[in-house]
C-alpha positions, 0 to 999 in steps of 0.5 A: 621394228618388228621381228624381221623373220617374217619378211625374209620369209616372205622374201624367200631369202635369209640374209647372212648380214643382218646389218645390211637388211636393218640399213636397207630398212632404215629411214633417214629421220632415224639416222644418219646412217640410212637407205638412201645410197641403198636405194639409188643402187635398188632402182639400177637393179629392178631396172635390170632385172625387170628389163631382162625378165620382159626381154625372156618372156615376151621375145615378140615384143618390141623393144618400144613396148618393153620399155613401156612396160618397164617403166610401169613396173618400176614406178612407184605406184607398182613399188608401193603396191608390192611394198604394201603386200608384204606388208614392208611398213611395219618393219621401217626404223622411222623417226618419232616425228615421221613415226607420228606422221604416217611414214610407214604407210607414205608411198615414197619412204615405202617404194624407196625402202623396197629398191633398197631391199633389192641392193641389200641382197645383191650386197649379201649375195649377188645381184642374180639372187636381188633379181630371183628374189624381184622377179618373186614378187613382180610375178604376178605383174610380169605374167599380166605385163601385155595390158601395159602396152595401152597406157600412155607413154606421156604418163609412163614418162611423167611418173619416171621423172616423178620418181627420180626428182627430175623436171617435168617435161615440155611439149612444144608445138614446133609447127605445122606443114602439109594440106589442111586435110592432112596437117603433119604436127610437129612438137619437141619433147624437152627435159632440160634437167637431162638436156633433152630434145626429142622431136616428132610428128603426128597427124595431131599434137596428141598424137606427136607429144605421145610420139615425143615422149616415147622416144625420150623414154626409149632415149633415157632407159638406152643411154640409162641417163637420169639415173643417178639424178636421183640420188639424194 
């Protein structure tokens, strides 16, 4: 592991507790000791923290919108591009067989070590200064959030049940009703892992799935469900 000065400045926060800042970069294949619980703590606190830096920033939006805007800012994708900017990977304790196999450069190892990052500070000071120190490095994410809103709500729900190791979801074609020229399509939005059934209607499947799949994402970030399936 490289010399860690260099990330805390980058983080813009020294931690008092060097112990927790080499747990939250430890990898499981180099010990059992290792960020995973950090981790499932990280993921509740980027969720709070992006959801009330949305809530402060964009008070015109609507809540189905900031969710939707959440969840791309929380996935992996985002995670690992913010990871790769700091340059995280060099700084990972890592296993000789995951040395050897890329793991300093693997999407998951550095999207998991950065939410466990973002719990080591709330560790060593408060979940106030995790937030400070996220809504640094999202600043540039949550300044441009508007253009979010267009991606759809299908791929934003995949990719957070993707990230969290839960089943897929299914759209199913409940059945149709109304004149041929105006047909009202109705489908259901299931994720058995979560137990859920999310109903809804559209002019076409398309559009009721994108529907469906809304309003399970709003369901989930509500009830917060889901959260702790992915815990390893």
């Amino acid at each position: 592991m490289y010399n860690v000065t260099k990330l805390q400045e980058t983080l813009g926060y020294k931690f008092k507790d060097p112990a927790l800042l080499k747990l939250a970069l430890t990898h499981r294949s180099y010990s059992r000791q290792n960020n995973e619980r950090m981790e499932f703590v990280g993921d509740g606190i980027l969720d709070f923290a992006i959801a009330m830096s949305l809530y402060t920033r964009y008070p015109d939006f609507a809540e189905g919108n900031l969710s939707k805007i959440r969840a791309a800012l929380v996935n992996q994708d985002t995670l690992v591009e913010i990871a790769t900017k700091i340059e995280l990977g060099q700084f990972l304790l890592l296993g000789d067989g995951e040395e050897r196999s890329g793991g300093r450069k693997r999407p998951s190892i550095l999207a998991d070590s950065l939410e466990a990052l973002f719990a080591a500070i709330a560790f060593d000071s408060t979940s106030s200064q995790a937030a400070v120190v996220i809504e640094k490095l999202y600043s540039e994410y949550l300044d441009n959030a508007e253009h979010l809103i267009s991606k759809d709500f299908k791929s934003i729900l995949q990719e957070h049940l993707q990230r969290r190791k839960i089943s897929l979801p299914i759209y199913e074609l409940r059945g149709t009703d109304g004149p041929d020229h105006s047909n009202v399509f109705h489908v259901e939005c299931v994720i058995s892992d979560l137990g859920i059934k999310v109903p809804a209607q559209g002019r076409n499947k398309k559009e009721a799935s994108q529907i469906a799949a809304e309003k399970a994402l709003a369901q989930i970030h509500s009830s917060k469900i889901g959260l702790d399936i992915g815990m390893k």
